[in-house]
C-alpha positions, -999 to 999 in steps of 0.1 A, spaced: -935 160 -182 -920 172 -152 -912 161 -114 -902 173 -87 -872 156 -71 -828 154 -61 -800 162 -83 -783 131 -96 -766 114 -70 -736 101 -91 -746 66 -98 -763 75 -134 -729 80 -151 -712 109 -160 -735 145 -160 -730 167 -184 -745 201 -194 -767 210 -227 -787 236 -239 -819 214 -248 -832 186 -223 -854 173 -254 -834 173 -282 -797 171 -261 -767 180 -278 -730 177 -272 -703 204 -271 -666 190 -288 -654 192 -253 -676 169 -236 -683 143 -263 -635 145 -264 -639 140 -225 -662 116 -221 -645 92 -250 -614 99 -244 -606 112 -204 -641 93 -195 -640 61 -217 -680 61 -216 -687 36 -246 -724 45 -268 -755 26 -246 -741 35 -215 -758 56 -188 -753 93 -183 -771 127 -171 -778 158 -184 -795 187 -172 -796 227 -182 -779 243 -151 -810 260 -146 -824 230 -121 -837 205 -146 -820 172 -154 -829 135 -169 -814 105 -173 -800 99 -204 -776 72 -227 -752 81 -245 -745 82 -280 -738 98 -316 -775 109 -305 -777 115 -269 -810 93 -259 -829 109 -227 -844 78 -214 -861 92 -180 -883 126 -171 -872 157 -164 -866 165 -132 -871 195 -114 -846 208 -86 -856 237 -67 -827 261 -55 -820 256 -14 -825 290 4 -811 311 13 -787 322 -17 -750 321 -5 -730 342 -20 -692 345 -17 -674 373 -29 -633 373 -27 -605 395 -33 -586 383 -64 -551 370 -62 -527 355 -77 -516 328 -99 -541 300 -104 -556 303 -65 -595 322 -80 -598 294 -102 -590 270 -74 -614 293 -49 -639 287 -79 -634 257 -85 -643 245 -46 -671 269 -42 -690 258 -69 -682 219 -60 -702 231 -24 -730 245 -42 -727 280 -38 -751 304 -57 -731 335 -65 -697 341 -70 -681 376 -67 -646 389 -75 -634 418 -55 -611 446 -60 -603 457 -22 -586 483 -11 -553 459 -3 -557 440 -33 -524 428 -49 -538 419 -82 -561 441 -100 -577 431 -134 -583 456 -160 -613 459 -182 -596 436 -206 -578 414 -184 -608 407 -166 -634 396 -197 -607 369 -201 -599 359 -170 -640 354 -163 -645 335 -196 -614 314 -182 -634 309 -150 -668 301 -166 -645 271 -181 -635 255 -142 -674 262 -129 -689 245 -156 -664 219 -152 -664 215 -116 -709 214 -116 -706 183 -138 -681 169 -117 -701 171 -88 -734 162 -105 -750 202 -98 -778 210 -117 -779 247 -110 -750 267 -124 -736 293 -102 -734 330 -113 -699 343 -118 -692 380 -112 -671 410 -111 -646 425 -103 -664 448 -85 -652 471 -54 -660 462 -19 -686 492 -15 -701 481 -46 -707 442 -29 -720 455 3 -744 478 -14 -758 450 -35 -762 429 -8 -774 452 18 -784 434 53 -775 404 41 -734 408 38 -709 399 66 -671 407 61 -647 380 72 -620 386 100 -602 365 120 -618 366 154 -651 374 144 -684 360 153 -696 326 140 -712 327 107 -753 325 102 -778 322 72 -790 356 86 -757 370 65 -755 345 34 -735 365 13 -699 363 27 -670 387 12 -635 379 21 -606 404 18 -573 400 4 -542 385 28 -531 419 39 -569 424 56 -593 452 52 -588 489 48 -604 515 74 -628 527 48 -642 491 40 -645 481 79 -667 516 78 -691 501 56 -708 489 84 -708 454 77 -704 427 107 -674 404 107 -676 367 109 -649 342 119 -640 314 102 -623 295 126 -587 299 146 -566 298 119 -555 329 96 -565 317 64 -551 329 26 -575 346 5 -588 315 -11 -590 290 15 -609 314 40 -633 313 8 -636 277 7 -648 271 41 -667 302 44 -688 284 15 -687 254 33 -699 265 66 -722 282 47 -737 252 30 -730 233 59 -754 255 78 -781 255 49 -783 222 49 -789 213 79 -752 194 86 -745 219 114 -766 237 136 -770 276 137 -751 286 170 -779 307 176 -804 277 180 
C-alpha cells in the first residue's frame, strides 16, 4: 500500500537509502555508519526510502523491519537544474554536496571556455563515481527521498542546447533569477567567453557580491529552491 504524503522530517532516526522498500537491505557502509559514526542500537527507529520518491518508516536491525507504509513523494516543479564549471581541489564535491542538501534536481559539470580544470574521459568516470559517493551521502543527511541526477562534463553549448528556453547564465549584475529559467549554469572564476555569451542565453544575478565558482552555485540553488517553494516571492509577482 501506498500514500501520498512529506519526506521524513528528521525525527524518525537516521534515513538511509536501499534498493528494495519491502525486503530492505543494507550496504557495508551504512550498516559501519550507522553502528559505529551513528551509534543507532537494533529496535531503534530509522527511514528508508529508494531515492526515486518513496520511503517508510522502518527499525533497525540484523533484518531491517519496515514498520509503516510506503510513502509517496511527488517531485516539486519545476526541475532546477544547476550546471557549474569544474574547479579545483575538493570545491565540486562541496558545490555537490550543498546543492543536493537544497534539493536540487539535476546536477551538471561544465567544461567552459575559461575553465582551469578539465577532466578527461578517464579522469572524469572517477571523479563522478567519487561524486555519486557525497550526493548519496548528503540526501540521507538531509532526509531527501529523491536522488538528484549527476552529469557531465559537458561543454556549455552542449547545456544550453539541452535546456533550451529554460537556461539562464549567471553574471554578476544580471537580472534576478525566476522559475521561468530553472536550469542555472554558472561559469568558471575568470567569467564567460564571447562565444558562450552568444549563445543567447539571459544572465541572472545572484546578488552583489562576485562569488567563486562554487559558492555562486550554492545560492543559485538556493534561490532557486527558495523561489519553488514558495520562501521568497518571484520579483515578477
Amino acid at each position: 500500500m501506498t500514500e501520498a504524503g512529506a519526506p521524513p522530517d528528521g525525527r524518525g532516526g537516521p534515513h538511509v537509502f536501499v534498493a528494495d522498500l519491502y525486503q530492505p537491505e543494507l550496504s557495508d557502509e551504512d550498516r559501519h555508519h550507522l553502528l559505529r559514526v551513528l551509534r543507532i542500537r537494533p529496535g531503534e527507529a530509522m527511514t528508508i526510502s529508494d531515492g526515486l520518491g518513496c520511503w517508510r518508516a522502518a527499525r533497525f536491525g540484523d533484518i531491517v523491519e519496515p514498520i509503516g507504509p510506503v510513502v509517496r513523494v511527488e517531485r516539486p516543479r519545476p526541475a532546477i537544474t544547476i550546471a557549474f564549471a569544474l574547479v579545483k581541489g575538493q570545491r565540486p564535491e562541496l558545490a555537490t554536496q550543498k546543492l543536493t542538501e537544497i534539493g536540487v534536481d539535476h546536477i551538471v559539470l561544465l567544461h567552459a571556455g575559461r575553465s582551469v580544470v578539465v577532466w578527461e574521459t578517464h579522469r572524469a568516470e572517477r571523479h563522478l563515481r567519487r561524486l555519486e559517493v557525497v550526493v548519496r551521502s548528503a540526501a540521507q543527511q538531509s532526509r531527501q527521498v529523491h536522488l538528484p541526477s549527476l552529469s557531465g562534463p559537458v561543454t556549455v553549448a552542449e547545456a544550453v542546447a539541452a535546456g533550451g528556453t529554460a537556461v539562464a547564465m549567471a553574471e554578476h549584475g544580471g537580472r534576478p533569477p525566476d522559475l521561468t529559467r530553472s536550469r542555472l549554469l554558472v561559469g568558471p572564476e575568470g567569467g564567460w567567453t564571447d562565444e558562450e555569451r552568444s549563445l543567447g542565453s539571459p544572465l541572472v544575478g545572484l546578488g552583489p557580491s562576485v562569488l567563486r565558482t562554487e559558492t555562486a552555485a550554492i545560492v543559485g540553488g538556493a534561490l532557486l529552491g527558495a523561489l519553488r517553494s514558495g520562501v521568497l516571492a518571484s520579483h515578477a509577482e
